[in-house]
N, C-alpha and C positions, 0 to 999 in steps of 0.2 A: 427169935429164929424159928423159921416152923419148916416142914416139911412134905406136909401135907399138899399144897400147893408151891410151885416152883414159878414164881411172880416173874424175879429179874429174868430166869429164862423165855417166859413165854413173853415178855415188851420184847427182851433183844431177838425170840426169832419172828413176831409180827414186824420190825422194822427190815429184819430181815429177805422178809417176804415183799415187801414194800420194794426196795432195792432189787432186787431181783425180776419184780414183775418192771417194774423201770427199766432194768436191762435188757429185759427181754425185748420190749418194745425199742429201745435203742438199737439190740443187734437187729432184727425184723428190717427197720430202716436203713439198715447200714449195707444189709444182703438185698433188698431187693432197690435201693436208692430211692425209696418213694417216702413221702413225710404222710403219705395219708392209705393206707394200706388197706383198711376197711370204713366202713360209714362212721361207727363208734369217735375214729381218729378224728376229725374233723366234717361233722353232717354237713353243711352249709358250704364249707369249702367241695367237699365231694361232688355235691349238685353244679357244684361253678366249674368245675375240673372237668367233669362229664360233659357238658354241655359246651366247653372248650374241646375237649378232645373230638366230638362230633361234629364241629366244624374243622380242626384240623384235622381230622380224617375225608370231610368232605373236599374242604380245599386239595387237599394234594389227587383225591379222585379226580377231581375240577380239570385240575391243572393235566392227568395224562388223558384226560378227552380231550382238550384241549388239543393235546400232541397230535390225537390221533386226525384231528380234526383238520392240522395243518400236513398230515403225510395225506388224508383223502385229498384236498385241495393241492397239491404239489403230483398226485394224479393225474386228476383233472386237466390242470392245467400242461401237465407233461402233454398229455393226448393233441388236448389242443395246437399244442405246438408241433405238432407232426401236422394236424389240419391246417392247420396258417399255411406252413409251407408247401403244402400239395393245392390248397387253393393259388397259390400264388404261382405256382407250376403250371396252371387251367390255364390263370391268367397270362401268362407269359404265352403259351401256348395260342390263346383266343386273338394275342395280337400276332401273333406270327402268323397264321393263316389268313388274319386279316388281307395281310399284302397280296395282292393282283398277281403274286410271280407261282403261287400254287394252283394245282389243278385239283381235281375231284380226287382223283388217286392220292394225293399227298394230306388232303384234308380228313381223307378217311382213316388213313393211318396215323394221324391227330387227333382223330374222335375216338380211337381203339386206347390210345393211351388216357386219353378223359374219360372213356367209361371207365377205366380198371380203377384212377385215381376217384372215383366217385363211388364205385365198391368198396373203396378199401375206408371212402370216410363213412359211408353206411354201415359198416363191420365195425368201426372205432365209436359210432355213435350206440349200434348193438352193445358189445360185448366190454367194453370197456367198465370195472367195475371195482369195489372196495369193500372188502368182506362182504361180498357176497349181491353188495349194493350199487343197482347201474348208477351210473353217472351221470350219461350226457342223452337219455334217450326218456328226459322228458320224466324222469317218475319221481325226481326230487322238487320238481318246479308242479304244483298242482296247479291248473286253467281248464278254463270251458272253451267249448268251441261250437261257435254257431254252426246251425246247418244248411244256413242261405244266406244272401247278403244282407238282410236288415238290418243285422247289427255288426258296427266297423271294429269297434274292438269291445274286447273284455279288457275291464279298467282292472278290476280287482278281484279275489274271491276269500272269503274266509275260510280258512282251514275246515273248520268244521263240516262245512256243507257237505251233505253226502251225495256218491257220485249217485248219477240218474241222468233224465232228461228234464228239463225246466222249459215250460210253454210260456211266453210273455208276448202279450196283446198288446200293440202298439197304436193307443187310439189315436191323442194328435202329436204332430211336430213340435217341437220346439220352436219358437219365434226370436227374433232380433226386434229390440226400437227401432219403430223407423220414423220420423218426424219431416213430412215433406212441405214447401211451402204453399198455402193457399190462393198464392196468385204469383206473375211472373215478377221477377226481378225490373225492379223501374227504373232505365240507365238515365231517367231525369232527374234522378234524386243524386248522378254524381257526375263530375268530384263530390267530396263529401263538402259540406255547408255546415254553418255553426247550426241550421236550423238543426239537421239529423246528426249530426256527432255524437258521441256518446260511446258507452263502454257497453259490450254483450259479454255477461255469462253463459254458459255452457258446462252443464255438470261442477259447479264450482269453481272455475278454471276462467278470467277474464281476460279480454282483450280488446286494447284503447281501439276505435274507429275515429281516426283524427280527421279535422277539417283539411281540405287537398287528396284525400286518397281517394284514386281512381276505383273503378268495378275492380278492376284484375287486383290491385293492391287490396281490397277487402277480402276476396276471394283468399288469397295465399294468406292474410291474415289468421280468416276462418279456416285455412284448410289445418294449418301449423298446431292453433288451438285443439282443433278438432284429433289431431294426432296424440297429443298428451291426454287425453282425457276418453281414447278408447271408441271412439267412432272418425266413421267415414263419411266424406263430404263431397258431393260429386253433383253434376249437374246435369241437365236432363233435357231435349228441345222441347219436348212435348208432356203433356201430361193427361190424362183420363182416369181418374179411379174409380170409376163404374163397368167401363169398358175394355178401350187400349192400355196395354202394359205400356210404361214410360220407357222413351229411347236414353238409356244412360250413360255417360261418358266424362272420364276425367277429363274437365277440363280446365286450360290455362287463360282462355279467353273466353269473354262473355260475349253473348250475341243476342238480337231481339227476342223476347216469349221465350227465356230459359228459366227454369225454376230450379229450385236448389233441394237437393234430397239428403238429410242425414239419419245416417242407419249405423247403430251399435257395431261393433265389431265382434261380441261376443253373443252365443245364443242365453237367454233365458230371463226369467222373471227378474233377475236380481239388476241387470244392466239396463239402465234406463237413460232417457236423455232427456235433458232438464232446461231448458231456453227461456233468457232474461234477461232485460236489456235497462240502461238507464233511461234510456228517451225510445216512445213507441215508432217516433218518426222513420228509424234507424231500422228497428223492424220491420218495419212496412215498406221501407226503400229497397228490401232483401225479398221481402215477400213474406217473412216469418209471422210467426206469432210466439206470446209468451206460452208454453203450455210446457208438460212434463209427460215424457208417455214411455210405455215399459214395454221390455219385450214376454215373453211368453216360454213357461217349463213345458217339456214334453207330457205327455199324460200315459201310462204303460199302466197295466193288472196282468196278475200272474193268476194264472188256473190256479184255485181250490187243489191242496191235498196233493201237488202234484210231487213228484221228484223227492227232496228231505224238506220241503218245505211246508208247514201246518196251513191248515187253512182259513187261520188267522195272519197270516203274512201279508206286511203290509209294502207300497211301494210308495217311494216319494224322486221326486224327479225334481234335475237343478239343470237348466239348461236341454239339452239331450243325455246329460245323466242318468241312466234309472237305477237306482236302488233298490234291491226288495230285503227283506228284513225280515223274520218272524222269528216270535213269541219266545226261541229256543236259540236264539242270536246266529242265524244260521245268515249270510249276508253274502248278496252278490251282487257285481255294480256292473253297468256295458254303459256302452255309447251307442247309442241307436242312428242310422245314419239320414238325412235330409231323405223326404219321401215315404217315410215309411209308415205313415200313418194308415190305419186301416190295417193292418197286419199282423202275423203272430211271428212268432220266430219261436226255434225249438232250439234249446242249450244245452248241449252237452257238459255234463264234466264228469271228467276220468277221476279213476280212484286210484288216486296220487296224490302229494304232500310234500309240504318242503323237509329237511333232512333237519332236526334237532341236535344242537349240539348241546349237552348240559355243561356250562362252564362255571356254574358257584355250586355252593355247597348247600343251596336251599330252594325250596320251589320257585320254579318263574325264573330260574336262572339259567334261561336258554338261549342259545342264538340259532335264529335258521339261517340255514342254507339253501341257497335256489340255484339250478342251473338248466336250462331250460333244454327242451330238444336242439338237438343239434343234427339233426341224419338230415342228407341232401335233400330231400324236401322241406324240411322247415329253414333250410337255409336257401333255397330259392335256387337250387343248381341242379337237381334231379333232370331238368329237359333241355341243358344244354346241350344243342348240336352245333357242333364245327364245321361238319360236312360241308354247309354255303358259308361264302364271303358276307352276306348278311347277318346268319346265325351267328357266326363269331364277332364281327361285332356290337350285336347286341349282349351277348354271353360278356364280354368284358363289361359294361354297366352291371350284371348278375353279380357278377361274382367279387365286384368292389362292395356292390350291399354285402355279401355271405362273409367277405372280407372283414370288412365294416362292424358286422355284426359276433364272430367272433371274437375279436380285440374287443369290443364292448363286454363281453363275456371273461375274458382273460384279465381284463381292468376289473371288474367284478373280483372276480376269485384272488387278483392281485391286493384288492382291499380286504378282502376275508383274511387272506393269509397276515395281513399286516395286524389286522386288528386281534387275531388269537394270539399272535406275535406277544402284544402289550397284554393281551389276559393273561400268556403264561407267565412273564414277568410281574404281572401283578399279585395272581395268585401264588407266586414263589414270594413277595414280599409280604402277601397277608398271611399264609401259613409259615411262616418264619417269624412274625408279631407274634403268631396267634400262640404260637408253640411258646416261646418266651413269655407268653402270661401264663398260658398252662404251668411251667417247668417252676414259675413263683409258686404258684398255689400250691402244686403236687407232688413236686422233686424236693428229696431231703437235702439240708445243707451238712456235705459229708463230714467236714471240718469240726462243725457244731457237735455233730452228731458222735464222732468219735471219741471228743471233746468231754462229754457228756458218759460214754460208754466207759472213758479212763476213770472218770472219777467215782462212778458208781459201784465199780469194779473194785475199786480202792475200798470204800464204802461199804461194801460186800464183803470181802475179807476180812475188815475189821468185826463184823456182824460177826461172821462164825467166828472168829477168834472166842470175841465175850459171851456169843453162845455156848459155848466148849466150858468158857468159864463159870458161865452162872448153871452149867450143869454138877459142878464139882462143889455148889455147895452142899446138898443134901450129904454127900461124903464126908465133909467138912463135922456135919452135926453129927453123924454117926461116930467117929473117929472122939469126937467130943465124948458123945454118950459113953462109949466106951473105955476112955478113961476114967 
């Protein structure tokens, strides 16, 4: 027995201590319901937990841009539908004047009620807006705009491009195949004969010329062919390719010295016509020959340094497509129109953008939205006059385009709203998984956990008990001693 050191006490209060820091970490869990409270409780889990928790906090972000996404688009479209029906007001209006039974007085008083309804969509195309952002006048839909007729449309532009002006030089047209025959059609060569019968290719595509087929039955043979395979076949009286332009004309019956012309249907290098036959005889009774010939890309250069574009920017052309491109992915595509070779054209583009919607929870998880100008001049009804029986109706073909073109616009925004529709239900079922792996890894199991805090506690108790006790023996020796 010694006294000096108190052994049995100090094991029963380090185990005591032991229980107790267990409890502690048990109560910890049980007050805040979390299984991982700092890094120490589980590292590795922590890093999984966190990196869940940030996308389930991005997703439920996701999901109220989302929302907001379908209240701007339910705007929009609100407005719209104020325009439908005041267009359809014009129109109603454009045929009622139409009729022979009004006079100038009554047409004017038609045009007084068309200008106010043409204010009032100028005003909705203005001012119509969603936190702070227009809508419908054109600043959500970024495009260029030529500033002459060279170029028919603008195909496409990449966001990036910065606004300016852009100068593009249109040196040549765009070509179509055209493959014409070298001599005229030889009606002694039909009906067709076992000598010339035979089967003609054309772009891959054949078609039997049977013995008995008259001229006209080859003709609608070759025209038929020539439909599936993306050219036109037509015929001609006359021909000079030095000189005279050829007289051309569909026709259904053949007549002496007519030669046959086939020309691509589309413009450019890629569309070509390709003629080949089993027997030459058969060509030569058409006036053909076997050959293959291609049409021809536009050829465009953009000014040096001009507008956001480096002076490394290159252009490549597919048809009358031009594309320019440089170095910093800056991209802008037009259609250049028949004639325009020789010329420059100057491109506007405004500093404007489609509207980003972020609907995930991670970069690049965006969707745009486009909606284009809409105020009575892009809609083609700013110069409608009533005033004459003529004005109106022409003004009713305007305003079935502006008509036309609206519901194109309302189908648009009808498919956006559908499709955040299924984002927000999807981002309510990924953040509802996402949460339920989270709530594995990071949420304490309460059951467990109390489970654990009874027994320890029990465990605990028992500790001080026999620490109490193994403090009583030093007394024990004393009491000895002193007997």
């Amino acid at each position: 027995m010694k006294i000096n050191h108190n052994i049995p006490a100090l094991r029963a209060l380090h185990q005591l201590n032991k229980t107790n820091t267990v409890m502690d970490k048990t109560m910890e869990r049980l007050s805040s319901g979390l299984r991982i409270n700092r890094a120490a409780d589980d590292a590795a889990g922590l890093a999984i937990a966190q990196k869940m928790d940030t996308q389930v906090r991005g997703l439920k972000q996701a999901n109220r841009n989302a929302m907001d996404g379908i209240s701007l688009i339910q705007t929009a479209e609100g407005a719209l539908n104020e325009v439908h029906a005041m267009l359809q007001r014009i129109r109603e209006l454009a045929v009622q004047v139409s009729n022979g039974t009004y006079d100038a007085t009554d047409r004017k008083a038609v045009q007084d009620e068309v200008k106010q309804l043409q204010d009032e969509i100028q005003r909705i195309s203005d001012h119509i807006e969603f936190n702070e952002r227009k809508l419908l006048n054109g600043e959500i839909d970024r495009r260029a705009f030529p500033d002459d007729e060279t170029v028919a449309t603008i195909i496409s532009l990449s966001d990036t491009v910065q606004p300016g002006t852009y100068t593009l030089n249109i040196q040549n047209d765009a070509a179509k195949a055209i493959a014409t025959t070298n001599g005229a059609v030889n009606f002694g060569s039909f009906p067709i004969t076992a000598v010339n019968a035979g089967t003609i290719n054309i772009n891959g595509e054949e078609v039997k010329i049977e013995v008995g087929d008259t001229a006209d039955e080859v003709f609608n043979k070759l025209r038929t062919l020539c439909e599936t395979v993306g050219v036109n076949i037509t015929a001609h009286v006359s021909y000079d390719d030095t000189t005279n332009p050829p007289t051309y004309g569909a026709a259904t019956k053949f007549g002496d010295g007519m030669f046959l012309k086939l020309e691509a249907k589309e413009y450019g290098a890629e569309y070509s016509i390709d003629i080949n036959a089993t027997n030459s005889k058969l060509l030569a009774a058409l006036g053909l020959q076997t050959e293959k010939v291609s049409g021809a890309d536009a050829v465009a250069t953009i000014s040096p340094a001009t507008g956001g574009f480096s002076a490394t920017a290159t252009v490549a052309t597919k048809g009358n497509v031009v594309t320019v491109t440089d170095i910093d992915g800056f991209e802008m595509k037009f259609e250049a129109k028949q004639g325009a070779a020789g010329q420059s054209v100057n491109v506007k583009v405004l500093d404007a953008g489609p509207l980003d919607l972020q609907i995930g929870a991670n970069e690049g998880q965006f969707m745009e939205i486009r909606i284009q100008n809409l105020s009575p001049q892009a809609l083609g009804i700013d110069k409608i006059n009533l005033s004459t029986a003529d004005g109106a109706q022409k003004a009713i073909t305007v305003v079935d385009e502006a008509i036309n073109m609206i519901s194109s616009v309302r189908s648009k925004l009808g498919a956006y709203q559908n499709r955040l529709e299924h984002t927000v239900a999807n981002l309510d079922v990924a953040a509802e998984n996402m949460t339920a792996s989270l709530s594995r890894i990071q949420d304490a199991d309460m059951a467990e956990e109390m489970s654990e805090y009874t027994q320890k506690n029990v465990i605990s108790q028992a500790g001080m008990a026999m620490l109490a006790q193994a403090n009583q023996r030093p007394q024990q020796i004393l009491q000895l001693l002193q007997g």
